[in-house]
N, C-alpha and C positions, 0 to 999 in steps of 0.2 A: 368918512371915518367909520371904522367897524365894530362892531359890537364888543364892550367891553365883557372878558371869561367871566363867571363868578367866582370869587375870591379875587379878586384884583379892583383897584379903583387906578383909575390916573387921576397922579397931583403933576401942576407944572411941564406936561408933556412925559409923562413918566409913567410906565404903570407899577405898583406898587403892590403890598399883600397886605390885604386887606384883612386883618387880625379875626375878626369874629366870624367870618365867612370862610378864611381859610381852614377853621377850627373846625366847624362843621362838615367842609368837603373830606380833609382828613378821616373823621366818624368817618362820615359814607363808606370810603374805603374801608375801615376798619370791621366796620357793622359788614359787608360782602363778604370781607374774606374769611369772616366769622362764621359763613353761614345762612347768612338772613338777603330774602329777594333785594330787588332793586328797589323797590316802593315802600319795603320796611324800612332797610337800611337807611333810607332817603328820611323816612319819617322819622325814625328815632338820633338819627343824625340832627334832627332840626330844620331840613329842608322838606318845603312842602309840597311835592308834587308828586308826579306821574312815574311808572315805569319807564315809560322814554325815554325821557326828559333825565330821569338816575343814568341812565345807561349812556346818553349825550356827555354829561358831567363826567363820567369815569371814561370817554373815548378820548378827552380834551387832552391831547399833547403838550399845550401850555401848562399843564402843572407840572412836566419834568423840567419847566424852564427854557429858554433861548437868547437869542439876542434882545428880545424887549425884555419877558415876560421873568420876573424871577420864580426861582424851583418850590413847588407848594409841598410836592410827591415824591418820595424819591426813585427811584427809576424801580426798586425790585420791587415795589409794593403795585406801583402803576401794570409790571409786567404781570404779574401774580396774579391781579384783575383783569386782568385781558386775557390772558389763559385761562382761569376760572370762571369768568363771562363765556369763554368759548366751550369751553366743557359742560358747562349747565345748559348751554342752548343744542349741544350737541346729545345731550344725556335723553332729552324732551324732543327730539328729532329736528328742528326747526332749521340747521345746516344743511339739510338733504334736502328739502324743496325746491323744486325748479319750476321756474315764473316761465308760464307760455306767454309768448309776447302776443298780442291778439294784433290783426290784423288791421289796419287802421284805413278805414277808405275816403279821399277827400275827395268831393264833390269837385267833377273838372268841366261840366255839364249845367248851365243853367238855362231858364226861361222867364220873363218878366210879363207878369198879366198885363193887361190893359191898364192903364191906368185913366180914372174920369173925374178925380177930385185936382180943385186946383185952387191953392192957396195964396196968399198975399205974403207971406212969409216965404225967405226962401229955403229958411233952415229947414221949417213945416213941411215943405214942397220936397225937397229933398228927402228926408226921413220916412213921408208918407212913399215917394219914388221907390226907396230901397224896399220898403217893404212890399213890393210888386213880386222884387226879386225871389224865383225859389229854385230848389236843385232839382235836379231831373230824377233823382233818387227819392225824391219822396214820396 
């Protein structure tokens, strides 16, 4: 089972609109296209969190509705925030960045010390074993 949106509950197998959370999500929207960041609009919406976490809530396609979920948003307000999301991140440059992948190197090379403890346990024996284990890269 996966995680119910906010503003939805399920009753019965159903997911439903959840009146006083839907009210709030709406603000959010309302409080953006107003003007106001994502962690004001979040705040004076009623909802208490993070910049992300705003910006998650306004990415959620379940509130234009589908086969489960009924419509919280309606399509031109949800649209309006996703272009205005995109243009404030673009205004601040933050669309231009490009992530160097860093090179990842995994260890294909090992060697196991000695080992001279010996345990009555085998879990113990075991654990103490592994940690013999090291990479050749260290």
């Amino acid at each position: 089972m996966g995680h119910t949106p906010f503003g939805y509950r399920i009753e019965n197998g159903t997911a439903v609109i959840d009146k006083p959370t839907a009210t709030k999500l709406r603000q959010l929207y309302k409080n953006y296209l107003s003007g106001m960041s994502l962690s004001k609009a979040a705040a004076e919406a009623g909802i208490p969190t993070y910049h992300g976490t705003a910006k998650r809530l306004m990415e959620t396609a379940h509130y234009l509705g589908d086969d489960f979920y009924p419509s919280i948003i309606d399509k031109d307000t949800y649209q309006n925030a996703q272009e205005e999301r995109i243009r404030r991140a673009t205004k601040l440059g933050r669309n231009n960045k490009k992530t160097q992948m860093r090179e990842i190197q995994i260890p294909t090379h090992f060697y196991m010390k000695d080992g001279v403890a010996l345990h009555d346990n085998p879990v113990r024996q075991a654990e103490y074993l592994y940690s013999l284990i090291e990479s050749e890269s260290q």
